[in-house]
C-alpha positions as CSV (number, residue, x, y, z in Angstrom):
1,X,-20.8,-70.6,8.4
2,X,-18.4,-73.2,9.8
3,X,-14.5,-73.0,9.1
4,X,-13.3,-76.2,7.0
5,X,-10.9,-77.1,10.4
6,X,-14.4,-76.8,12.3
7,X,-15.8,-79.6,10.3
8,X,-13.1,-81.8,9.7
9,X,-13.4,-81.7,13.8
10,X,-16.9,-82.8,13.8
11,X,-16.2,-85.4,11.3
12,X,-13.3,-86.6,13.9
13,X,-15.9,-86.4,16.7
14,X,-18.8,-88.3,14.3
15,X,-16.1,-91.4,14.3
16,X,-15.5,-91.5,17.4
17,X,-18.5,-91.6,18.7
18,X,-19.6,-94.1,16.4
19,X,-20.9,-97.0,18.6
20,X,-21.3,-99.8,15.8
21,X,-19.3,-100.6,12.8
22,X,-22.2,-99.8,10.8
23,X,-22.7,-96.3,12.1
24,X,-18.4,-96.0,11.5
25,X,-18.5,-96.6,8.1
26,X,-21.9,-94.2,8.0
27,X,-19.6,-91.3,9.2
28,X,-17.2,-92.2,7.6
29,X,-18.2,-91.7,4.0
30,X,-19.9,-88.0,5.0
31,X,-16.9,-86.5,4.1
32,X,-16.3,-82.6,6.0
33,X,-17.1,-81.1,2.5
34,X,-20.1,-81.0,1.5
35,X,-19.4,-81.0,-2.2
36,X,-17.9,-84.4,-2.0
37,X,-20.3,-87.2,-3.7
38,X,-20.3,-90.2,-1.6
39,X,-19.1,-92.6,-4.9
40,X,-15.8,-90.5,-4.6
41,X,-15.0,-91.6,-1.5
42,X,-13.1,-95.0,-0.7
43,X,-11.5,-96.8,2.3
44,X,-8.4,-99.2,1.1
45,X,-7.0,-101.6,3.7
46,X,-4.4,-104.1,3.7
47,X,-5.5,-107.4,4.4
48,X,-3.4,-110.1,3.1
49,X,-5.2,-112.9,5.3
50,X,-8.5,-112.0,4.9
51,X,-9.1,-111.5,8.3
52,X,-10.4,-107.9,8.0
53,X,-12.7,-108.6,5.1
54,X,-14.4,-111.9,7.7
55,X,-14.3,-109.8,10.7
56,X,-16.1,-106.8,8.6
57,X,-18.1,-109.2,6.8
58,X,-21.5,-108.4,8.1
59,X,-21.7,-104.8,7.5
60,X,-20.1,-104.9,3.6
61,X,-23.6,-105.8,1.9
62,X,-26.0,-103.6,4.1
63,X,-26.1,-100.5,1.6
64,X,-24.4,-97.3,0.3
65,X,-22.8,-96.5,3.4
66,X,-20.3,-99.8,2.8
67,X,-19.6,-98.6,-0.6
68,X,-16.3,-96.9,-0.4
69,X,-14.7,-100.1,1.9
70,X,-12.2,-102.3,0.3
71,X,-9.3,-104.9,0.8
72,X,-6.2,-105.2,-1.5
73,X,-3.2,-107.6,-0.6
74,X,-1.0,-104.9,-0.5
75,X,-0.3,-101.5,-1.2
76,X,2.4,-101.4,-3.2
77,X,0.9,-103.7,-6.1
78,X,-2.3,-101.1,-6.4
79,X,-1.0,-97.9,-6.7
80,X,3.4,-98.3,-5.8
81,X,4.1,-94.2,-5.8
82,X,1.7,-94.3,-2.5
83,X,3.0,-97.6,-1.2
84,X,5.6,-95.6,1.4
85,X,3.3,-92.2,1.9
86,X,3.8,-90.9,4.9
87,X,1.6,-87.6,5.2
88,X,-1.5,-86.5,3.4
89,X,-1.2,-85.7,-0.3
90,X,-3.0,-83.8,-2.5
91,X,-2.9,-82.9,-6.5
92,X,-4.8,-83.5,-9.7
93,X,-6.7,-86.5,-10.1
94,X,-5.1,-88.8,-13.0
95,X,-6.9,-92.3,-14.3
96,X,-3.8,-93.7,-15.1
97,X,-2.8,-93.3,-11.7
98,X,-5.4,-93.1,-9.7
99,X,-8.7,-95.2,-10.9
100,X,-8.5,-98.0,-8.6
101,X,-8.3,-95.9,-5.1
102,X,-11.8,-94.3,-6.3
103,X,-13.4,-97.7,-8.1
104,X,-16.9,-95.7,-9.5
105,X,-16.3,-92.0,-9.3
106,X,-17.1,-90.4,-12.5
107,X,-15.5,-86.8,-13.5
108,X,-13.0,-86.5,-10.2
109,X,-10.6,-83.9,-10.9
110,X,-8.6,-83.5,-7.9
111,X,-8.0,-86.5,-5.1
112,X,-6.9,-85.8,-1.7
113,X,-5.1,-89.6,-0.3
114,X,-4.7,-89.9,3.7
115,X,-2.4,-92.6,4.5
116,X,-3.6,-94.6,7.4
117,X,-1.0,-96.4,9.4
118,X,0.0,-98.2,12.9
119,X,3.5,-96.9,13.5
120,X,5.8,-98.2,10.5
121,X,3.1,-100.1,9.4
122,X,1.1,-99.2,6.4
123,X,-3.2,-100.3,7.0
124,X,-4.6,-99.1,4.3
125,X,-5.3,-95.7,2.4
126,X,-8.6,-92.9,2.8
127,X,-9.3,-91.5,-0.7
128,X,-11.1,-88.5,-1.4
129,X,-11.8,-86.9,-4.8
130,X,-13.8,-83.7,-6.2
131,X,-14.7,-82.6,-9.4
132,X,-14.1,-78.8,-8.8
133,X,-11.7,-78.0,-5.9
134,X,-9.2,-79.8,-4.0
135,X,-11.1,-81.8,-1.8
136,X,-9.7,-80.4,2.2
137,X,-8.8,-77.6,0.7
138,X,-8.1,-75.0,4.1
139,X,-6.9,-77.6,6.0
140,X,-3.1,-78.1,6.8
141,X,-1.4,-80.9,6.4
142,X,-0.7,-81.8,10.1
143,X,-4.7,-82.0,10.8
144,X,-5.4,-84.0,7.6
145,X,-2.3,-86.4,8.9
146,X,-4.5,-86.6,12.7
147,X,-7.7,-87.2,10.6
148,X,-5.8,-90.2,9.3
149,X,-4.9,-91.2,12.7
150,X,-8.9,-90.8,13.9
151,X,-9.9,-93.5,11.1
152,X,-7.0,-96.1,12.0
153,X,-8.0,-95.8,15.7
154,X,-11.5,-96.0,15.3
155,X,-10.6,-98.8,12.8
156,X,-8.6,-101.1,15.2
157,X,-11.2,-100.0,17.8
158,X,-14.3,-101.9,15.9
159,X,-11.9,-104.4,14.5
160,X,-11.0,-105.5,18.3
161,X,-14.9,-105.4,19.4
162,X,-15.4,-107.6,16.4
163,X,-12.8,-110.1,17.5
164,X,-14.3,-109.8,20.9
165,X,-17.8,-110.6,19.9
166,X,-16.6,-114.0,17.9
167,X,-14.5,-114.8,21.0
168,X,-17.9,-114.5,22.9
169,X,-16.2,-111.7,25.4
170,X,-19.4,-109.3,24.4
171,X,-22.7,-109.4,26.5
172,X,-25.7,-110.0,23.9
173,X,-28.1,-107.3,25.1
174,X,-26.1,-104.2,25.4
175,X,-22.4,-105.2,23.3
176,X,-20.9,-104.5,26.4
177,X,-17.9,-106.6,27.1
178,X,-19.1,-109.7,29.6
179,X,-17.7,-109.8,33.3
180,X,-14.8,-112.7,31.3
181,X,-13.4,-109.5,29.4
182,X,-13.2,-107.6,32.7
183,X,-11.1,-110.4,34.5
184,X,-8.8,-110.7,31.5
185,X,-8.3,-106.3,31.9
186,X,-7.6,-106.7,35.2
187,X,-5.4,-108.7,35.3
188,X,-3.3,-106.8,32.5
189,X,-4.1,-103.1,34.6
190,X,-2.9,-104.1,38.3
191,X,0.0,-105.0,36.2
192,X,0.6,-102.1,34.3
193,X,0.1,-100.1,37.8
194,X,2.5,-102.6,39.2
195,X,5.0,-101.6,36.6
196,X,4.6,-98.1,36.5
197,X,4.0,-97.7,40.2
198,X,0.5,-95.9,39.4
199,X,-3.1,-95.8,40.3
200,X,-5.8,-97.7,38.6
201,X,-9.7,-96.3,39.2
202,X,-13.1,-98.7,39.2
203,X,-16.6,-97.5,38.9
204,X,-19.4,-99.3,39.5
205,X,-22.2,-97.9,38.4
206,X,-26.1,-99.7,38.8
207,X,-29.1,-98.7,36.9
208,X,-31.9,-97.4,40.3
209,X,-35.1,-98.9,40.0
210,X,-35.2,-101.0,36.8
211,X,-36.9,-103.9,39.1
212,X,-39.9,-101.6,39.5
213,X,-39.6,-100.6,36.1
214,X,-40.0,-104.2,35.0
215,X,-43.0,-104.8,37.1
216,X,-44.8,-101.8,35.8
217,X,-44.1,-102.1,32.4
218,X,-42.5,-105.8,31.6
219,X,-38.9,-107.2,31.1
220,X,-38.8,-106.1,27.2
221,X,-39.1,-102.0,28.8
222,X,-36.3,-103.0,31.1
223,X,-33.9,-104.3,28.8
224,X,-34.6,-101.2,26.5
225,X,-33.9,-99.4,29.5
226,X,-30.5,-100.8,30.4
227,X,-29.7,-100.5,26.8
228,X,-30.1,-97.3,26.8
229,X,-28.2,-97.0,30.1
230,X,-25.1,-98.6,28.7
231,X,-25.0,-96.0,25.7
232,X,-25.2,-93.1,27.6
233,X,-22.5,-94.5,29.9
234,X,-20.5,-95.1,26.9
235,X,-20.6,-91.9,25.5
236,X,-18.3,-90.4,28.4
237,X,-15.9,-93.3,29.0
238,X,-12.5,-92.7,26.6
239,X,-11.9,-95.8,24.5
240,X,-8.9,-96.6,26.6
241,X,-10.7,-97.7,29.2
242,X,-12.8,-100.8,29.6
243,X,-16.1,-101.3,30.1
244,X,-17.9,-104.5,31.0
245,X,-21.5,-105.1,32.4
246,X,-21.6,-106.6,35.9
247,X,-24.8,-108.7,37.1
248,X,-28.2,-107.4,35.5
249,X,-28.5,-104.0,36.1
250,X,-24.4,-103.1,36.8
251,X,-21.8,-101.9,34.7
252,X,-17.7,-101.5,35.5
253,X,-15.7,-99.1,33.9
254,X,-11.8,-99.6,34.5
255,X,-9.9,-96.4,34.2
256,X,-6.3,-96.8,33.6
257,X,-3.9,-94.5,34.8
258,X,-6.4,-92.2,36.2
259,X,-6.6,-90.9,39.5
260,X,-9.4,-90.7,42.2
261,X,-10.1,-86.8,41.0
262,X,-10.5,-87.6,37.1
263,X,-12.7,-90.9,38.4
264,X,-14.7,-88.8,40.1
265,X,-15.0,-86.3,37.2
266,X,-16.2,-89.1,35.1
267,X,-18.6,-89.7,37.8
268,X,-20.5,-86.8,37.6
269,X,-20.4,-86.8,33.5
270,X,-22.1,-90.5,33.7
271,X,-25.1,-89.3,36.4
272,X,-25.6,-86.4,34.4
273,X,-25.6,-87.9,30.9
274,X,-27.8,-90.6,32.2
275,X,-30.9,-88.6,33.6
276,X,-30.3,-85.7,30.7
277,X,-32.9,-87.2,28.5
278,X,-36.0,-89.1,29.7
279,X,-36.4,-92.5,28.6
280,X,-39.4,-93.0,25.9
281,X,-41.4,-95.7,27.5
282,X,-43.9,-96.4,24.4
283,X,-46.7,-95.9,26.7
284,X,-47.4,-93.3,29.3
285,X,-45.3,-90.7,30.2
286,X,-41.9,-90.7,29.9
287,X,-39.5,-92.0,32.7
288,X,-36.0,-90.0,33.9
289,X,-33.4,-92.7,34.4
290,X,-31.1,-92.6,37.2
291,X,-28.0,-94.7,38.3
292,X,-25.9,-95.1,41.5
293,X,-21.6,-95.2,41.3
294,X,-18.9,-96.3,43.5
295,X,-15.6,-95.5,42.6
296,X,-12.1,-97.1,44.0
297,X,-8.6,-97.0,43.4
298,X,-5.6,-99.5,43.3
299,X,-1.9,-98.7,43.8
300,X,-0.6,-102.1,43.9
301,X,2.7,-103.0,45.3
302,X,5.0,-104.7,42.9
303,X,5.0,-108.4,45.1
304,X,1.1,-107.9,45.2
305,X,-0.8,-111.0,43.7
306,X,-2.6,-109.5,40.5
307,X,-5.7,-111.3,40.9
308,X,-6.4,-110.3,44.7
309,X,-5.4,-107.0,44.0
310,X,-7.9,-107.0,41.0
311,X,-10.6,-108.6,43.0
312,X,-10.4,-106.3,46.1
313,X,-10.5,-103.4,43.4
314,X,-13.9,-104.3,42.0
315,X,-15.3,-105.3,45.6
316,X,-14.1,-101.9,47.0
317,X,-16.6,-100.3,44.3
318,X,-19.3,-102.3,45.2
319,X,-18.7,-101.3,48.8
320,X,-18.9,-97.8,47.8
321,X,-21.8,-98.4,45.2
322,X,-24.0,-99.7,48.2
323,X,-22.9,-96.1,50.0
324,X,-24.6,-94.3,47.4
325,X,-27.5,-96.7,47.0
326,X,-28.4,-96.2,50.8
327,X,-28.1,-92.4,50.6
328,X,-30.4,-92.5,48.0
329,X,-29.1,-93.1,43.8
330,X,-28.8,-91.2,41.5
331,X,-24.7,-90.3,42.8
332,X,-21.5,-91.5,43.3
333,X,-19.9,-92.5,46.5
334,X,-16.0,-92.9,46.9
335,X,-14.1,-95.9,48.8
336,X,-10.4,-95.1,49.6
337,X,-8.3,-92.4,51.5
């Protein structure tokens, strides 16, 4: 049987592995104890302008999973003795008090409240509340306080893909951001490195074989494939780095502040993750999927023009991703000292 610290950790790991918005909000409402009903769970955020409610517009009608999610003006004017929280509380759950954090629930008798917020600022509230026990109960107050940090992360995280999406900085087929997004990045990274007098790592990786996949089986099996490409990809980069698709079949991922060795790391973890599971045609056998890589590094110097130094970045990878191409896919090659 798991520990409750074991599966507030897997609750963590569910939201930050949540690709959509939609699968977000899913995780987010299985609470880590499984006597929680889902009606007495509820997601408060602060949105005087009304851009959260717009940008999250699309996802607030599609079922129970978007149930708990709400938008008040403020905190102070819904519940004022929470307004200024700055760690996770927990007590007895009183109407007078408490009704409108958990709008529906029925028979709560204990309410666990994780404020969720972005340095000083106050985003919003996660509320909790069980009939029978203290909801959390087992878990210390520091991990419930880093729980809270997970959801406002994770929250800014889709929040900022939505913005990108309207701003048409995503590529339509996989959501990955579009090569726009990756000159805008950078631009802002050879300047950080600049700053900081660090290194900056590239990968370029490229899906093998997709043209012969297309021939075999069509364009609409080739597209799935690169789909599914991009999400295993994406389920080893950190979200502080960026990822952007390059050309049909090519993806960058820009590492900040990592060295050659860690790139390299992340290397192998994307070759492995990719061919780990073979790719369900929908008729005849299943395929493995391979891709190639080239990794590069930047060190900038601080009179360097940002946009050459950029540019050379990107190209180096594609210098080394043709290495591993001619020595046969499914690896990384490495351009630099």
């Amino acid at each position: 049987m798991t520990s409750p610290v074991d599966r507030l950790l897997e609750w963590e790991r569910a939201l930050l592995q949540a690709t959509t918005l939609e699968a977000w909000l899913a995780a987010l409402v299985v609470v880590p104890d499984q006597a929680v009903p889902r009606d007495a769970v509820s997601l408060l955020l602060v949105d005087p302008t009304h851009e959260l409610r717009h940008l999250l517009a699309g996802v607030r009608e599609q079922g129970a999973a978007t149930r708990p999610l709400a938008f008040v003006p403020s905190l102070a004017g819904l519940a004022p003795h929470l307004a200024t929280l700055r760690g996770a509380w927990r007590g007895d759950f009183h109407a007078a008090d408490h009704a409108l954090l958990l709008p529906g629930a029925v028979g709560a008798g204990h309410i666990a409240v994780l404020p969720l917020r972005r340095g000083s600022q106050a985003v919003g509230l996660y509320v909790v509340g069980c009939r029978d026990h203290v909801p959390f109960d087992g878990i210390g107050t520091a991990l419930l306080d880093h729980a809270a940090d997970v959801v406002t992360a994770t929250l800014d995280r889709h929040a900022d893909r939505s913005r990108v999406q309207r701003g048409g900085l995503l590529d339509p087929l996989t959501g990955w951001n579009s090569p726009r997004y990756l000159h805008l990045r950078l631009l802002e990274e050879v300047a950080r490195s600049q700053r900081e007098r660090g290194c900056t790592s590239c990968l370029v990786v490229d899906a093998d074989g997709l043209e012969l996949l297309a021939d075999e089986f069509g364009h609409a099996v080739a597209d799935r494939a690169r789909v599914e490409i991009a999400a295993r990809i994406e389920s080893q980069v950190r979200s502080s780095d960026a990822s952007a698709r390059l050309g049909n079949d090519g993806f960058v991922v820009l590492l900040p502040a990592t060295d050659p060795l860690r790139a390299t790391r992340l290397a192998d973890r994307i070759l492995a993750a990719v061919r780990a599971q073979p790719f369900e045609l929908g008729t005849g056998a299943p395929r493995v999927l391979t891709v190639s890589i080239g990794i590069a590094e930047c060190r900038p110097s601080p009179v360097q023009d940002r946009k050459i130094a950029g540019d050379q970045l990107v190209a180096d990878s594609i210098a080394a991703l043709y290495r591993a191409r001619q020595a046969g896919g499914d690896r990384y090659a490495r351009l630099g000292p």
